[in-house]
N, C-alpha and C positions, 0 to 999 in steps of 0.2 A: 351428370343426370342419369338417374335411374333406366334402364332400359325395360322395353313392357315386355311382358309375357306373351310368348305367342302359344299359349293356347291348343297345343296339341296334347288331344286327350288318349297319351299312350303310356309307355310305362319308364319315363324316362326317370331317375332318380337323383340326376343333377340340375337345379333350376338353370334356365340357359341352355343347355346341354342339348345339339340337334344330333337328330337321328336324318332316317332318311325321311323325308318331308313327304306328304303326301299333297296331291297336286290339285283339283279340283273338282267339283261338282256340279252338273249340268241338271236341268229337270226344265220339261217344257207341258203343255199341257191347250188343248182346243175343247172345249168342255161346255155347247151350251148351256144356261141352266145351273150351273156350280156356282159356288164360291172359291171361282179358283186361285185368288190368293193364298185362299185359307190350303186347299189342295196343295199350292207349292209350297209354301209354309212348313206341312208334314212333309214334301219330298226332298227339302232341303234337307230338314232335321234327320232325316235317314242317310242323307249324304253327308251329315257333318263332318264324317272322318276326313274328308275326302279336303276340305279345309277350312279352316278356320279363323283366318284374319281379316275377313271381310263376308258379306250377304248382301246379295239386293233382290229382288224380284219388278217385273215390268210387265204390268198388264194391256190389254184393250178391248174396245164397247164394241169396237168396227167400226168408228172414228176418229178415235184419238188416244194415244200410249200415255201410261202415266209411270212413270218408276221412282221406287222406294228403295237405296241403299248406304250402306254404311259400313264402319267398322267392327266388329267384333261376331259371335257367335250369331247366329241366327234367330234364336232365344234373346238375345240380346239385343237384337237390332230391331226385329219386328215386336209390334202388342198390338191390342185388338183395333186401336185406332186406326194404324197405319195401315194396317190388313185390311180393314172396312175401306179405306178411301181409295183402295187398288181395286177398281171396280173394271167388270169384261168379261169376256168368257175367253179369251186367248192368256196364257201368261208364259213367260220366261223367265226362270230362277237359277240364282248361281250363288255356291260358295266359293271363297276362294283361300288359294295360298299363292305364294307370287313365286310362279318362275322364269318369268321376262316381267323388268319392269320392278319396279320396290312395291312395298308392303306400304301403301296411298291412300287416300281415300278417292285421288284423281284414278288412282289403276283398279278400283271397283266394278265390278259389274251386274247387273248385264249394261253393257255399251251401247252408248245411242246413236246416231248417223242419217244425216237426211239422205235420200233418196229422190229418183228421179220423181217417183209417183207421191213419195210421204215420208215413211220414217222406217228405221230398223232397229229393234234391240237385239241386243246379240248375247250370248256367253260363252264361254269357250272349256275346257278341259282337252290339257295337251299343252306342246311347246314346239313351235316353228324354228325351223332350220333354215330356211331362207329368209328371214325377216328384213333383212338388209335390202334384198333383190326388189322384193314389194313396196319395199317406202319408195326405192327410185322407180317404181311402175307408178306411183301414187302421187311421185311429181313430173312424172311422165306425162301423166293423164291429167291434172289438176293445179300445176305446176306449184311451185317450190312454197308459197305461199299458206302453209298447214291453216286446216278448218277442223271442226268438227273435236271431237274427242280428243286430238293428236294438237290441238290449238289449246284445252284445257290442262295441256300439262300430264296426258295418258302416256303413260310410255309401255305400253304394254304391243306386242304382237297383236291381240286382239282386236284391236284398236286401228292397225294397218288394216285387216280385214273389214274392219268396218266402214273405214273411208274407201276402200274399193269397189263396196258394195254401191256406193253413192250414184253409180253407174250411168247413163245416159238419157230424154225423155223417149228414144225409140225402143227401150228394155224393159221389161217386169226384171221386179227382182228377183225372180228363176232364173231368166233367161242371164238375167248378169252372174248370176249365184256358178251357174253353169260353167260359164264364161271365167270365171276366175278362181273357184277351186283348182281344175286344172294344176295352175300354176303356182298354187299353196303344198311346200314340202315341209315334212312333219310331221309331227303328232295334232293331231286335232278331230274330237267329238263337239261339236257348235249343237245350237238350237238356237234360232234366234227368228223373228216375224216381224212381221209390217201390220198396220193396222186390221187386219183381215184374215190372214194366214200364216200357219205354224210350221215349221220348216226345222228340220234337221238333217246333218250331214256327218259321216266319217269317213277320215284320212282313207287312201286305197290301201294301208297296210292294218289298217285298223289295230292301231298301238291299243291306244285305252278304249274301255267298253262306252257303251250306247244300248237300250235296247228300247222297244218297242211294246206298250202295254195298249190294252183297250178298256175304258169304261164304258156305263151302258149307254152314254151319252156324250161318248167324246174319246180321245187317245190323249196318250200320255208319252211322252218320252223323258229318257234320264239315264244316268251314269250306270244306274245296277239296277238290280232285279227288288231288292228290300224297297225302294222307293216306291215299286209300282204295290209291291205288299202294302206300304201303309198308307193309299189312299185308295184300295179296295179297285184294281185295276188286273186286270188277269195277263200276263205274261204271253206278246203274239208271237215276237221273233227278236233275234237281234239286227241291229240297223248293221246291210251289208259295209263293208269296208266299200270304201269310191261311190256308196250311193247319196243320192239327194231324197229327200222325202217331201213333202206339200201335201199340208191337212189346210181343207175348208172346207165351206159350206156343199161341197160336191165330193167331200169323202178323200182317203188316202191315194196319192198319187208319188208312185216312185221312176228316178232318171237314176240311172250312171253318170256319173262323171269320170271316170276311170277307169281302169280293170282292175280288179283286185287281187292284192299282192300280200297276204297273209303273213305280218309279224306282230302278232300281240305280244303285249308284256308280259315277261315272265312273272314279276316282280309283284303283278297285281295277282297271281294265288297264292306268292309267300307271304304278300306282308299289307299290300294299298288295301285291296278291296275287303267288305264284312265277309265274316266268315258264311254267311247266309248267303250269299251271292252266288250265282251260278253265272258262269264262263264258257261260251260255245258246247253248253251240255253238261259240262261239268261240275262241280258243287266243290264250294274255294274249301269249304272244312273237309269234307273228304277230301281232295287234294294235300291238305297238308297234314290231319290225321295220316297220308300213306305216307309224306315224306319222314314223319316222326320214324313211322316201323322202318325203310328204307336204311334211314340214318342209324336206325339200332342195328340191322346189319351191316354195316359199314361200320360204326363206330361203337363194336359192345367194349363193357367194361362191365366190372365186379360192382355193383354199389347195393346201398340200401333201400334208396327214395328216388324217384322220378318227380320233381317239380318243376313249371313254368314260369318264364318270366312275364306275368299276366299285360296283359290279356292275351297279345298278339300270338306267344310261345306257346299256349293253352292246345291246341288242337295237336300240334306235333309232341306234345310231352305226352298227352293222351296215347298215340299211336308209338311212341319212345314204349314207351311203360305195355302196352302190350305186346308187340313183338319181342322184347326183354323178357318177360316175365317180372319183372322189379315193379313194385308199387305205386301207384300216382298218388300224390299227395300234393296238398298246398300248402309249401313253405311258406309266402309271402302273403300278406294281406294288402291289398290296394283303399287307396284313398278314393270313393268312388267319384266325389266332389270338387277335386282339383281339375279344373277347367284352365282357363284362364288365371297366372301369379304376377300381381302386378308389384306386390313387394318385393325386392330380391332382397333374397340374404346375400350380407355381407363374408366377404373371407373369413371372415371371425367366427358368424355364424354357420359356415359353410364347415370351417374345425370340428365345430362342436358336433358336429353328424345330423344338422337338422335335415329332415326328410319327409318330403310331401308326397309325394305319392306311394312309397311301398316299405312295410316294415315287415322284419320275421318274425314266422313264429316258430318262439327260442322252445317250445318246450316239444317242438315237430321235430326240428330241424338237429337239436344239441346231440353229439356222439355219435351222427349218421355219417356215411358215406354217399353224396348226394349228386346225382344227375341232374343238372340246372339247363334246361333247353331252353332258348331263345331262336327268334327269325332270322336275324342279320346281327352281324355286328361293323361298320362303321368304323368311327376312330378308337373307341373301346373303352373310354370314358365310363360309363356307364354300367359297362360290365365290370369293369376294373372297382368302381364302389360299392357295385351287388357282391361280388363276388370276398370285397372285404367285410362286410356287413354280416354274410355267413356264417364265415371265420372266426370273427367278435361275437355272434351265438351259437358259436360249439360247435359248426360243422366241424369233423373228421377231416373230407374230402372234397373235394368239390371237380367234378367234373364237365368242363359244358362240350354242351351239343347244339349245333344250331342248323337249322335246317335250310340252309340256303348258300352256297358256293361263299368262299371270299369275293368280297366287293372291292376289284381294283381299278375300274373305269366309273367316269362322270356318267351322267342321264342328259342325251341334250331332248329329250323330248315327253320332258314334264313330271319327271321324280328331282329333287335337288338336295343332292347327297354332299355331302364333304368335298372342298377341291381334293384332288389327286394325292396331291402330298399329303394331306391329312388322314387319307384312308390309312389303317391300321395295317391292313394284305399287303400293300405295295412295300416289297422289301426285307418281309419277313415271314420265315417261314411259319407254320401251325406250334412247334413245340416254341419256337420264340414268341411268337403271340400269348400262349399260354402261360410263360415266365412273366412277358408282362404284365398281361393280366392279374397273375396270383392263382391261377389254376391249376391243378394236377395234371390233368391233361385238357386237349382241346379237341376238339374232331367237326371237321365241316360235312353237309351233305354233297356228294360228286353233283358235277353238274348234270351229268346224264341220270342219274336216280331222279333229281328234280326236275327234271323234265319227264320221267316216266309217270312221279306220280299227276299232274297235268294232264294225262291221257289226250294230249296233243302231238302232235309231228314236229319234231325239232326245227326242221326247214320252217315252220308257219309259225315260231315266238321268236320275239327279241330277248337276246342275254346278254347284250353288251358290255350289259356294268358288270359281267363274269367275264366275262369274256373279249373284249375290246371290239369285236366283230358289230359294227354297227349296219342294219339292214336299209338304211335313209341315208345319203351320201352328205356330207356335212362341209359347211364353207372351210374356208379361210378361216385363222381361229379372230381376227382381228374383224369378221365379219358377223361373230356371232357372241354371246355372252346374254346373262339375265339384265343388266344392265346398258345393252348397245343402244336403245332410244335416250337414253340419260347421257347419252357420252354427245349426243346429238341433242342440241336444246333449241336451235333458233324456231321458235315457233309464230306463226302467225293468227291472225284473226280469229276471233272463237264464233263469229258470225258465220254460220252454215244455215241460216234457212231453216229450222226446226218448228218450220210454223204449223204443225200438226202436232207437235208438243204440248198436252196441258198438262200445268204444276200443280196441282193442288193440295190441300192441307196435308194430305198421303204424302206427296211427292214434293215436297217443298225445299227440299236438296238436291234434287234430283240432277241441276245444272248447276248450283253453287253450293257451296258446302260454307257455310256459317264460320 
């Protein structure tokens, strides 16, 4: 059986072929007066990169949640129907890529969960390192008997949160919200509400972004700063690391749950996040326009052309080609409509050099000596058939640069790269990389340039996956994996009480999927 395309819209050149996955995308929104499905609708689609094998949004009136989710692109899942029947002025939108938990229609979100008072939809961005601890907190408190989302076949982290959230009739859900972050290690930006009020939260290290927008009539929260661009929301702050937030009817109200312990990702201003996104001040294209120049002091050579491996490689080949002196030019041309391939080619056609998203141009590229810059490279697949395809139109030379350390450590908190052995770095040095590959030479960016052009404090980012130095202390390996609720299936009752749930023509999936 054919396997599906999953949909990520970067520059990979082998069908099948994973790079490093990008993790997910949150957008929350209190808005009376809007159309605020329509509103997360556009904040989703600013976050598509962020993933792309599933979309739902979860509205409410201030009586009753209604959620629309599904498989595939965002574009894809909603149309004006399904937008029309998510009626409220509170919504919660999430894309996703799965890293706890398979690629489902059960591990969709945003996540639903009764509550002492009503109901909760949730979405997450991020990946939990205790998730093990929580399920046994979760039959600690509720006993062994799974309800709720975790009853439907969820196997997602997310999901453990969400049954936690179920809390007691003596709590608001603040007061539980308060009550059990605490004790969530990880990565995690949530946004999730109750019939009434918008609520957002990130981890005290504040891995991945969260930020904080205002319209004229309501706030906004979401993964990046582009989001709140495109639904005409002006940028207030970023949401603190360890804080809790509550939007309602009485305006924005923030709690600590934590102290904040500063390690953002590195990884989201070489590669996750739009290049239009701005990071604690910083602006992710400048950042990696300076890693380009960086890496050209570090890694000059004699060539003709500076080209990128589009799109991602585009800002550092830019800032390669100026600190050089050498040319920018665009060797390759991208397929702009390769989305989702649900046809695979076969080995046969795979021979044949078919190519969906990037072809040269032979009459750029023929008799040059060529700088090919990319982000990352992985298992190197990828570069290995660009790198051939060159060759076959007449590059001279080929040289690559890539602006981001070798990748010889996992992500346990919400990038999902190649297991270990697969990585390319682990084992081999730069000039053998480059043999394998088919390159003349190879040059990585130091990890300390790429942390300068970041104009953050080394102590305050995560570089793990460079570096094996993990800032989140991490279980037992037999206690963690994208997979550990599936290793565990006895599940119970899907009866949780969701009597403030209505389904309607919108949301007619919403608990069972067809």
């Amino acid at each position: 059986m054919a396997v599906r395309g999953d949909g990520r819209l970067n520059h990979d050149l082998l069908p099948g072929e994973k790079g490093p996955q990008d993790e997910c995308g949150v957008f929350g929104l209190w808005a009376p007066g809007e159309e605020v499905a329509k509103l997360a609708y556009f904040g989703l689609y600013a976050l598509q990169h962020r993933g792309q094998e599933s979309a739902g949004i979860a509205t409410s009136n201030g009586e009753q949640i209604l959620v629309y989710k599904d498989m595939g692109l965002v574009s894809q899942v909603f149309d004006e129907t399904a937008l029309g029947a998510l009626t409220g002025h509170i919504a919660v939108g999430h894309c996703r890529y799965s890293t706890t938990g398979g690629n489902t229609w059960e591990n969709a979100q945003p996540t639903l969960g009764a509550t002492a008072s009503g109901t909760v939809a949730l979405g997450h961005n991020g990946n939990l390192t205790n998730t093990a601890d929580l399920v046994d907190l979760v039959y600690e408190r509720y006993g062994t008997q799974r309800s709720g989302e975790l009853a439907r076949g969820n196997t997602t982290d997310t999901a453990v949160i969400t049954a936690l959230f179920a809390g007691d009739p003596e709590h608001t859900l603040e007061e539980t919200a308060m009550e059990v972050l605490p004790r969530v290690r990880g990565a995690f930006s949530l946004v999730f509400m109750d019939e009434t009020t918008l609520y957002a939260a990130r981890d005290p290290q504040g891995v991945r972004p969260l930020v904080l927008g205002r319209l004229s009539r309501g706030w906004v929260v979401a993964s990046e700063t582009p989001a709140l661009d495109i639904v005409g929301a002006s940028f207030v702050r970023e949401v603190e690391p360890g804080e809790l937030i509550r939007i309602d009817e009485d305006g924005l109200h923030s709690r600590h749950f934590a102290e904040t312990k500063h390690a953002g990702c590195v990884f989201e201003y070489v590669y996750l996040a739009r290049p239009d996104t701005s990071i604690r001040g910083r602006s992710v294209h400048a950042a990696r326009v300076e890693m380009g120049k960086l890496l050209a002091r570090e890694h000059a050579v004699e060539a003709d052309l500076v080209i990128p491996v589009p799109e991602s490689g585009t800002p550092a080949a830019v800032g390669y080609a100026q600190e050089s002196g050498i040319p920018f030019g665009q060797g390759l041309t991208k397929n702009s409509y390769v989305g989702r391939t649900f046809i695979q080619p076969s080995d046969t056609l795979r021979q044949l050099g078919i190519r969906l998203k990037l072809n040269p141009l032979r009459e750029v590229i023929k008799g040059k000596r060529l700088v090919v810059v990319d982000d990352s490279i992985v298992r190197g697949n990828t570069q290995r058939a660009l790198i051939r395809m060159l060759r076959e139109a007449g590059a001279k030379e080929v040289h690559v640069r890539i602006s981001s350390p070798p990748v010889k450590w996992p992500c346990f908190y919400g990038i999902d790269f190649a297991s270990r052995a697969e990585l390319i770095a682990n084992g081999l040095a730069a000039d053998e990389i480059a043999s394998s590959l088919g390159a003349d030479t190879l040059g990585y960016i130091s990890i300390e340039a790429m942390i300068e052009a970041t104009q953050q404090p080394a102590k305050e980012l995560c570089a793990a996956c460079f570096t094996g130095e993990y800032p989140i202390e991490l279980p037992a390996e037999a206690r963690r994996g994208k997979n550990l609720l599936e290793r565990d299936v006895t599940l119970g009752s899907p009866d949780d009480g969701l009597t403030s749930l209505s389904v309607s023509s919108g949301g007619a999936t919403a608990l069972q999927h067809p």
